[in-house]
C-alpha positions as CSV (number, residue, x, y, z in Angstrom):
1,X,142.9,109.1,118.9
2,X,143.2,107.3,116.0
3,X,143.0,103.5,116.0
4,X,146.8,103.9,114.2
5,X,148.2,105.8,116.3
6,X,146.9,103.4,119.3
7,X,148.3,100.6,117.9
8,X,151.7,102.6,117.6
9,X,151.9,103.0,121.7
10,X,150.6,100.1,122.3
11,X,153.9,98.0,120.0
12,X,155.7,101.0,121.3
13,X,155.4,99.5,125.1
14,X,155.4,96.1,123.9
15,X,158.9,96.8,122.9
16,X,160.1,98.5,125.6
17,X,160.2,95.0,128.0
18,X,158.0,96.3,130.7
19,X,156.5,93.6,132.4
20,X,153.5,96.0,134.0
21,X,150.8,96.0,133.5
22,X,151.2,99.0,131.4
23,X,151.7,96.6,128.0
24,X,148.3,94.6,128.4
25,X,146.1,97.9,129.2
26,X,147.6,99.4,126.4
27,X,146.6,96.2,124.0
28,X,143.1,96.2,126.1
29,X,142.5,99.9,125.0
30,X,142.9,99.3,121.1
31,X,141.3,95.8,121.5
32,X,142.2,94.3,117.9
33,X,142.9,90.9,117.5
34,X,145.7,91.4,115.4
35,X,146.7,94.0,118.8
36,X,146.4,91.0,121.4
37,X,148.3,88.9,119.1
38,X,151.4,91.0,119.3
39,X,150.9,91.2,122.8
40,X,151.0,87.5,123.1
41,X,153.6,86.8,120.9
42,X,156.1,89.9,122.6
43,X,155.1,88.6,126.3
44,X,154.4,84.9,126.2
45,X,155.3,84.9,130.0
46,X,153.2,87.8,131.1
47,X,150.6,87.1,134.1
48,X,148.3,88.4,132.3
49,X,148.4,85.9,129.2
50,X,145.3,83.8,129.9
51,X,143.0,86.8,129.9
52,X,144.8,88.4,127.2
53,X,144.1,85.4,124.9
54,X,140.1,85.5,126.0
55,X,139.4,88.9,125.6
56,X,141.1,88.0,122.1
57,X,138.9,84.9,121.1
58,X,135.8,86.4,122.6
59,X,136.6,89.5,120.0
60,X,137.6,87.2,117.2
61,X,134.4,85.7,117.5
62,X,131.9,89.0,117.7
63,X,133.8,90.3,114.6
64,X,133.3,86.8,112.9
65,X,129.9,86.6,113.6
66,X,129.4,90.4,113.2
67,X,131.1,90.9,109.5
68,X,130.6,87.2,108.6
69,X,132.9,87.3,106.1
70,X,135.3,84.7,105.1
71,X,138.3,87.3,106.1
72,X,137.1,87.2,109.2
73,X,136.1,83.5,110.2
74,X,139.5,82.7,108.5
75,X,141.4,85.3,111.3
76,X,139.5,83.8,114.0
77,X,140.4,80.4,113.0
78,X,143.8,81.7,112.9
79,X,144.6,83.6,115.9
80,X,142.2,81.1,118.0
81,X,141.8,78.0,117.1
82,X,143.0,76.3,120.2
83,X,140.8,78.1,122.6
84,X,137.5,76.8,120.7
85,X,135.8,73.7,121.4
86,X,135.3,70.9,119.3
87,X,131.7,72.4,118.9
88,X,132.6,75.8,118.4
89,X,135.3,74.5,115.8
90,X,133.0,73.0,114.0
91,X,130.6,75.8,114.0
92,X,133.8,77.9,112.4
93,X,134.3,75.6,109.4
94,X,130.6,75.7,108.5
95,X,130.4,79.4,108.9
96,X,133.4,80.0,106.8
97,X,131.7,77.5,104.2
98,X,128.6,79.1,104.4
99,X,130.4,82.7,103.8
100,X,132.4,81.6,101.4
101,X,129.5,80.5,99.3
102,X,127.5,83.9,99.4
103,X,130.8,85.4,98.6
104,X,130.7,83.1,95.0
105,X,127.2,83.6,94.8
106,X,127.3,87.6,94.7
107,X,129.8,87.0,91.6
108,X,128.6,84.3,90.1
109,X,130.7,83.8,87.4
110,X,132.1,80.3,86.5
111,X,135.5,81.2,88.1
112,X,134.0,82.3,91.3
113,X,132.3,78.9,91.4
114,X,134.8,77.0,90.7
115,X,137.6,78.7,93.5
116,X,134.5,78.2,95.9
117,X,134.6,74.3,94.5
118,X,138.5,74.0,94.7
119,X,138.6,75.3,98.4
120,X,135.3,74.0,100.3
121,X,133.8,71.6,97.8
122,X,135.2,68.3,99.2
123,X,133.2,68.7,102.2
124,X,129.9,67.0,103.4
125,X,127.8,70.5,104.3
126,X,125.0,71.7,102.2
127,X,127.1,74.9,101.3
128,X,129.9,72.8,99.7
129,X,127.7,70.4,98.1
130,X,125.8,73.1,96.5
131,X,128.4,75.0,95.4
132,X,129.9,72.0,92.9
133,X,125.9,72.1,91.4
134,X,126.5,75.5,91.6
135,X,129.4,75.7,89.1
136,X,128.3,72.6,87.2
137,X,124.9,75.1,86.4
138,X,127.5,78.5,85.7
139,X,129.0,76.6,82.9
140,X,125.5,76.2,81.6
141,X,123.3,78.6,82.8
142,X,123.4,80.7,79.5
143,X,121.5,77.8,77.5
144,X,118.3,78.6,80.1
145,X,116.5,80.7,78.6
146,X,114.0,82.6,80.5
147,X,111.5,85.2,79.6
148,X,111.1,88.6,82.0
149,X,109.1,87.3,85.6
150,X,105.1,88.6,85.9
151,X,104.5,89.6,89.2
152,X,100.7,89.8,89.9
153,X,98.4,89.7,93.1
154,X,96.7,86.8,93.8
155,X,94.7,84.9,96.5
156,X,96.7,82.3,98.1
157,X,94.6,80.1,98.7
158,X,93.4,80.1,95.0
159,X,90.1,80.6,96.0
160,X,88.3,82.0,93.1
161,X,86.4,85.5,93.2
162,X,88.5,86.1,97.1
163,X,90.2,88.6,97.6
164,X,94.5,88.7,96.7
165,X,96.5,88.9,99.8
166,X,99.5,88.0,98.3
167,X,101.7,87.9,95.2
168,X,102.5,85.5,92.2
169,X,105.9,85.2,90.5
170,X,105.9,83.4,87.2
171,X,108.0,83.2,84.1
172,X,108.9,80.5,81.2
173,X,112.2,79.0,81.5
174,X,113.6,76.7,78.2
175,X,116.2,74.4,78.7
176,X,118.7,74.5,75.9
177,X,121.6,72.6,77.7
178,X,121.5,69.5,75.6
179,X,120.5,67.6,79.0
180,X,117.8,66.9,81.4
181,X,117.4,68.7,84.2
182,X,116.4,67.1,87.2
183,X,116.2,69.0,89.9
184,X,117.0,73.3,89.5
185,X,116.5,75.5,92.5
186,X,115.4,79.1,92.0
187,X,116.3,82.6,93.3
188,X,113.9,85.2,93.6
189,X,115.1,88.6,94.7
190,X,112.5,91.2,95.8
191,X,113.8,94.6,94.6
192,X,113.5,98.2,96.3
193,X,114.4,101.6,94.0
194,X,116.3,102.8,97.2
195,X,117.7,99.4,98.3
196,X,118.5,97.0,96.0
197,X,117.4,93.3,97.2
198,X,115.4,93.3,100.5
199,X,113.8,89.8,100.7
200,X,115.4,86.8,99.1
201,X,113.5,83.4,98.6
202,X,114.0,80.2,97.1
203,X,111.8,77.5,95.6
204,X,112.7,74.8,93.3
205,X,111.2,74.5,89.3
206,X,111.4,71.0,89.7
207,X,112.3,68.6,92.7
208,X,111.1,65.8,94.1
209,X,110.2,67.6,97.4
210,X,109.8,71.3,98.3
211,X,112.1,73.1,101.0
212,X,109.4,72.9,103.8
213,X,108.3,69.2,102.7
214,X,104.9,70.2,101.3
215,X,104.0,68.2,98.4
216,X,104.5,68.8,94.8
217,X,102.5,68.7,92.1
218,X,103.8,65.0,89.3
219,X,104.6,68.0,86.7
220,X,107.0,69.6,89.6
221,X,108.9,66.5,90.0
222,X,109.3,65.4,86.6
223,X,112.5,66.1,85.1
224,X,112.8,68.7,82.9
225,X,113.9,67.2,78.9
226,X,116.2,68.9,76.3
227,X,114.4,71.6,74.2
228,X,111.2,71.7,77.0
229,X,109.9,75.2,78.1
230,X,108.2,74.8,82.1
231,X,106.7,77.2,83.7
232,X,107.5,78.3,87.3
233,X,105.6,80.3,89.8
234,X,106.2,80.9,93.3
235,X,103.4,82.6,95.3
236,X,104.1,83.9,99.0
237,X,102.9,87.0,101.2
238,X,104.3,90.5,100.6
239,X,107.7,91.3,101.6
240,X,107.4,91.9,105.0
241,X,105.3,89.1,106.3
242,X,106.7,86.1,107.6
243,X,105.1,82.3,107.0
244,X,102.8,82.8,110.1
245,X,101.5,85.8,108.3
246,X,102.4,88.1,110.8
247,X,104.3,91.2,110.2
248,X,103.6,94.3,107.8
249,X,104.1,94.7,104.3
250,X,107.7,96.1,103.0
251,X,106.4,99.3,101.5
252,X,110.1,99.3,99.9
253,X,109.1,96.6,97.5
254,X,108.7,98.3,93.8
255,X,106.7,95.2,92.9
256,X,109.9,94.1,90.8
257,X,111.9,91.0,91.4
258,X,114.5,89.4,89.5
259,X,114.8,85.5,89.2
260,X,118.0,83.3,88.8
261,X,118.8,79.5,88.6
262,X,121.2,79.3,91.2
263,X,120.9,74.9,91.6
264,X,120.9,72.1,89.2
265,X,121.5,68.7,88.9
266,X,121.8,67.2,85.1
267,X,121.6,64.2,84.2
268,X,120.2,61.8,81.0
């Protein structure tokens, strides 16, 4: 039977008054959220109410966590909110940041940005503090001009005459913003023909530390000037291989990627 027509019996009892326990199997057998919350708003009395409203929240929470969209942490921030913890409140309001920010980042257009800015970007988490850089670099990002990435196999240890077990990305990027750039992050996609993106990685151009805290080189910190061309390269293990170098090589990967400032901070 059709999700539809389960929710139609299930407001059908619901408006009949029965008190049985008729009305909450019938809301327990379509298990939505938006079916338990007619349920509890029709029968605020019923014995039942207390479970009802768990078996809610519990599947507000597996869809949220499931879909993790913003749709989704918004409805179970809705319907739920006072059966969460402090913790688990918290946890919603950073996962509904963090969502929202992929969700501006798969568009990323100046607009998007700037929505993601006007709705999350007061707050103190990394998402929302990205995302102002984030549409600070959308109004620019045109004036960075980049040539097409090299991808090439190379030992990662840089040991000369060994033999590659891993690959280089490189390209030339030229800033033509008019201002200095002092810190721009980096996204570099790892294309499949069948698949689209199957690994996605990040690395700065220039910043005063890397992500994991390794050092960097005094040309990778330095800012980057009006009018200068750097060059960036990112090596790492095939697609497939975690940091530990265990795993097996993604025989998706079409030895393509596609690279993208996605992080800057300007200044003078």
């Amino acid at each position: 039977m059709k999700v539809s027509m389960l929710l139609a019996i299930v407001f059908g009892l619901l408006a009949c008054g029965d008190s049985s326990d008729a009305k909450f199997d019938a809301a327990k057998k379509v298990n939505t959220v938006e079916g338990w919350a007619t349920f509890l708003k029709d029968n605020p009395d019923h014995h039942r109410r207390f479970e009802a409203r768990d078996l809610q929240t519990s599947l507000a929470r597996s869809n949220a966590k499931q879909q993790d969209t913003v749709e989704a942490w918004a409805l179970l921030e809705k319907c739920c909110w006072k059966q969460l913890s402090k913790t688990q409140q918290k946890n919603v309001r950073k996962s509904q940041i963090r969502a929202a920010y992929f969700q501006a980042e798969g568009i990323n257009t100046l607009e998007a940005w700037q929505g993601f800015v006007d709705n999350y970007g007061m707050g103190n988490s990394i998402w929302s503090r990205e995302g102002v850089s984030r549409r600070d670099l959308a109004s620019s990002v045109d004036q960075l001009e980049m040539t097409d990435p090299v991808v090439a196999a190379v030992n990662l240890a840089e040991k000369v005459d060994a033999e590659p077990n891993g690959y280089a990305v490189s390209l030339d990027l030229t800033n033509n913003t008019g201002k200095t750039i002092h810190k721009l992050m980096m996204r570099v996609d790892y294309l499949s023909e069948s698949d689209g993106t199957i690994l996605v990685e990040r690395y700065p151009l220039v910043a005063q530390i890397n992500p994991k805290g390794d050092p960097r080189s005094e040309l990778e910190k330095t800012p980057i000037k009006a009018g200068e061309t750097r060059t960036f390269y990112y090596m790492r293990l095939p697609p497939g291989f975690n940091e530990y170098n265990e795993g097996e090589e993604d025989e998706r990967w079409n030895r393509e990627v596609r690279v993208t400032p996605v992080m800057a901070v300007f200044g003078k």
